[in-house]
N, C-alpha and C positions, 0 to 999 in steps of 0.2 A: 122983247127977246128973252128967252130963255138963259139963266143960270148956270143950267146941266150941262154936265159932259157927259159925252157917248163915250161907255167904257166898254171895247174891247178883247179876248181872248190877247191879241195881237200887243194893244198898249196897257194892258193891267200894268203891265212890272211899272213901264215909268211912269204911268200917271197916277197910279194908287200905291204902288208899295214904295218908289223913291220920291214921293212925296213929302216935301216938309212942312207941309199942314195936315190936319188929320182929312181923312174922307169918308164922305157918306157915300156907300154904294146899296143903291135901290136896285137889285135882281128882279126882273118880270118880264111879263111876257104880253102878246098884242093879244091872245085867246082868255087872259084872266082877268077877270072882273073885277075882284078886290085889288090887283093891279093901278088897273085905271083908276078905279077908287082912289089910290092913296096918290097916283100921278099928281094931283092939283095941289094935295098937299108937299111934295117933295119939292116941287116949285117953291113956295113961301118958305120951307126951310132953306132951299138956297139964296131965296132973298134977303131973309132974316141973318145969313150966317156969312155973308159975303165978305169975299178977305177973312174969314177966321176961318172957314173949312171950305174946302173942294167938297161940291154934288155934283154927283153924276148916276147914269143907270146904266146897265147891262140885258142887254135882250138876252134872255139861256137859254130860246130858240139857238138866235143866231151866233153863239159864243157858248157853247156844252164845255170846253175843258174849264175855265176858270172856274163856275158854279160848282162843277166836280170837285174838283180840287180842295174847294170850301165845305164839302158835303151837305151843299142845298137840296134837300127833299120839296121843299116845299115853299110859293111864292105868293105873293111875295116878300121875299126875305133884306133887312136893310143889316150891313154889317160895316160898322166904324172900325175905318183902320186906323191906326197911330204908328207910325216908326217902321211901316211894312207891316203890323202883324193888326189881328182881329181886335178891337179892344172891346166890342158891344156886337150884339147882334139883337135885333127883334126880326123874328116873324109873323105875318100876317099884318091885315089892316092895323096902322096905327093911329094916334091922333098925332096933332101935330104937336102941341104939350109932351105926350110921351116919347116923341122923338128928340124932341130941344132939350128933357129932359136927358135922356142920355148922350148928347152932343153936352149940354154944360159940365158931365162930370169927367170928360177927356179932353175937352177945352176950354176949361175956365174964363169967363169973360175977363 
């Protein structure tokens, strides 16, 4: 069973900005390739990180105002929230190392 949360236009506020764990949100889409690429990997960060961060993704097909909002160009984009607001952002394929990496430096083990 999957880790992830479905984030929503709808639940962004409480699931990601009244959040009092930080969150990973994985923005993409069903038509991107590097998307699905990084899918397998956002899994094991949720595995890895369980009970210290919320993962979840956002389809910006089906949810345009929250990615707006963030001024996503370009997918897929992962953006660490802390406290409500941005604390990290990568875009494009990552590895899994450079995502844990910036996951340990807003949530220290």
């Amino acid at each position: 069973m999957s880790k992830e949360k479905v984030f929503t236009d709808a639940n962004f506020q409480n699931e990601v900005l009244a959040s009092k764990q930080p969150v990973l949100v994985d923005f993409w889409a069903e038509w991107c390739g590097p998307c699905r690429m990084l899918g397998p990997v956002v899994e094991r960060i949720a595995e890895a990180n369980a009970g210290r961060i919320v993962v979840g993704k956002m389809n910006v097909d089906e949810n345009p105002n929250t990615p707006a909002q963030y001024g996503i160009q370009g997918i897929p984009t992962i953006i660490l929230f802390q406290n409500g607001q941005p604390a990290g952002q990568l875009v494009g394929y990552q590895s899994q190392d450079k995502i844990q990496k910036a996951i340990d430096e807003i949530a220290p083990r």
